[in-house]
N, C-alpha and C positions, 0 to 999 in steps of 0.2 A: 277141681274142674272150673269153678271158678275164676279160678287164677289165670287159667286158661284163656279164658273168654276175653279179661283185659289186656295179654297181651298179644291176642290175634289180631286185632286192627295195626298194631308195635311192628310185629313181624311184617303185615303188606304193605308198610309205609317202608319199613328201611328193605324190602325185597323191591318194591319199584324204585326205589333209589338207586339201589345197589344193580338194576336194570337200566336206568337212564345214564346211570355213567357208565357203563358197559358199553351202551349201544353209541354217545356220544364219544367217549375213545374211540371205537371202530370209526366215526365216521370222522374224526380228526386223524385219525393214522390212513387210513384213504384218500383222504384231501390232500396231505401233507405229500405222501409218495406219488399222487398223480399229476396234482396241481400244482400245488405251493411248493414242491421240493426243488429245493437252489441247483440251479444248473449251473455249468460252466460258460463263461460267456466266451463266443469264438469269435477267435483274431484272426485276420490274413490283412497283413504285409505287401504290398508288392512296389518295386520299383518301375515308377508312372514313366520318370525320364531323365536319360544323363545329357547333359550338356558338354561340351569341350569346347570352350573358345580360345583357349589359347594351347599350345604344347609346344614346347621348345625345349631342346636337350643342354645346350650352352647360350646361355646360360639357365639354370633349371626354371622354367613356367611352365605350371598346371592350371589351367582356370578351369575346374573341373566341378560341373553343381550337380548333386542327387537326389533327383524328386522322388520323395518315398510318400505311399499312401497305405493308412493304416486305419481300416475299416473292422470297429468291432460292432458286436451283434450282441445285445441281453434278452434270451430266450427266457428272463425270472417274471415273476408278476411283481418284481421287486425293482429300483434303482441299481443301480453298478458305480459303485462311486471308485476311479482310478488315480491314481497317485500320476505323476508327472509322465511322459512318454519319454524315452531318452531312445536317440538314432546314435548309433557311434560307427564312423569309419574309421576303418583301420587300414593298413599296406603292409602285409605280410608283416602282421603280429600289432603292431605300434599305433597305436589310434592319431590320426593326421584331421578328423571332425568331429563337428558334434552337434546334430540340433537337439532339443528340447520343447514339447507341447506341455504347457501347462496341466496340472491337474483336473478333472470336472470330472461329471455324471451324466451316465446314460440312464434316459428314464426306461423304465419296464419296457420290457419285449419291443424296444427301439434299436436301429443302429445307428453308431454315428461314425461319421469317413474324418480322420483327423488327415493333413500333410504336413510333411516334416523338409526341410530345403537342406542341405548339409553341403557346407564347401569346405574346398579341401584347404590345409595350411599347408601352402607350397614348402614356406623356408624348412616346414619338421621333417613334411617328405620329401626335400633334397640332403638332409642329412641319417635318412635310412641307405646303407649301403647297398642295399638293393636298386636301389631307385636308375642310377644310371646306366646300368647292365639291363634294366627292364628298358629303359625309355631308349637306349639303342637300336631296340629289336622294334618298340613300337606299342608292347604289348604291358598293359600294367593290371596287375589283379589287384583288385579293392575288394571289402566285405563289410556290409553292412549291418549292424545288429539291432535291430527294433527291440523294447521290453514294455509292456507293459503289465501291470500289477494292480490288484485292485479288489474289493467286496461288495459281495451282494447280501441288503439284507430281509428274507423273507419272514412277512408276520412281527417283524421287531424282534426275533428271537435269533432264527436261524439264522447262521451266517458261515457263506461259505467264499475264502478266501480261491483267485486263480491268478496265477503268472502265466505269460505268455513269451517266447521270444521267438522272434524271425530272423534267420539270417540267409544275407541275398552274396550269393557269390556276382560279380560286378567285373566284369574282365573290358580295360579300357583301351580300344584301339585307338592309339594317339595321331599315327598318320592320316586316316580315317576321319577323323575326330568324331567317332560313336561308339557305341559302348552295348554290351550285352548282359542281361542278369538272368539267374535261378533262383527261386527262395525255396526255402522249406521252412515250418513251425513246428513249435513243440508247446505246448498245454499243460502246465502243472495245478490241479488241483488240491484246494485244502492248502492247510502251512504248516 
C-alpha cells in the first residue's frame, strides 16, 4: 500500500502530461487544417494587348508584340517563392517568342500582377510553311503558354509545391492589324 502512495503523485504528473500533449496535438492539427494549411496559389494569365505594326506578305513582316499579364495571388500565411515566369509563342506548333520574368517572392496572402512583352521572330515565322497560306487570307493563329512554378512554405515545415500554365489562343487579323485572344489555366498541385 505503501508502494502505492509513492507512485500516485508519478502517475498525475505523466497523466497531465500525457493530457497536455493530447490537447496541444489537437490544437496543432486544427490550426494546421484551418489556418496554416498550404494552399495553392491562383494564377490568371490574360492577354492585356496585341499590337500589329507592321504585316506584309512579300516580302514576309510581322511586327507583332504580346502583352501578357500575369497576376498571382498567395492565399498562405506563408511567402510563395517562384522560379522564372517563361511566355512562349508559338504558330502552329514551332515557338517564334519568348519573354522571361525573373524569379522572386510573393509575400503572405499578397498578389503580385507580373507583365511579360513577347515579339515575334519574323525570319523563323516566315520559314513555317504555314505562314504564307495564313497571311493570304489574313488570318494567323498564335498561342501563348504562361508557366509558372513555385513553393510555399508554411511554419518552416510544410511545403507545398504548385505549377501553373495558361495558354491564350491569339488569332491575328493582319489586314485589320488587331488581334483576339481566349485563355484557359490549369493548376497542378504538390510535385
Amino acid at each position: 500500500m505503501a508502494k502505492m502512495k509513492r507512485n500516485k503523485p508519478a502517475l498525475i504528473c505523466c497523466g497531465v502530461l500525457v493530457s497536455v500533449i493530447v490537447v496541444l496535438a489537437i490544437v496543432f492539427v486544427a490550426l494546421y487544417f484551418s489556418v496554416f494549411r498550404p494552399r495553392s496559389p491562383k494564377v490568371v494569365a490574360t492577354v492585356v494587348g496585341t499590337s500589329v505594326s507592321a504585316f506584309n506578305v512579300f516580302p514576309p513582316v510581322l511586327n507583332l508584340t504580346v502583352h501578357v499579364s500575369v497576376a498571382v495571388e498567395n492565399p498562405n500565411y506563408a511567402s510563395f517563392r517562384y522560379g522564372d515566369v517563361v511566355t512562349v509563342l508559338r504558330y502552329h506548333g514551332d515557338a517564334v517568342g519568348q519573354s522571361v520574368v525573373p524569379a522572386g517572392e510573393i509575400g503572405a496572402r499578397a498578389t503580385e500582377t507580373m507583365g511579360a512583352t513577347v515579339e515575334v521572330d519574323t525570319i523563323r515565322l516566315a520559314l513555317i510553311p504555314y505562314f504564307f497560306p495564313d497571311a493570304a487570307v489574313g488570318v494567323l493563329p498564335f498561342e501563348t503558354t504562361t508557366a509558372v512554378a513555385g513553393k510555399a512554405t508554411v511554419l518552416g515545415t510544410f511545403k507545398i509545391g504548385a505549377r501553373s500554365e495558361v495558354v491564350c489562343e491569339v488569332t491575328v487579323f493582319g489586314l485589320m492589324r488587331n488581334a483576339t485572344s481566349e485563355c484557359t489555366s490549369t493548376v497542378h498541385i504538390g510535385r
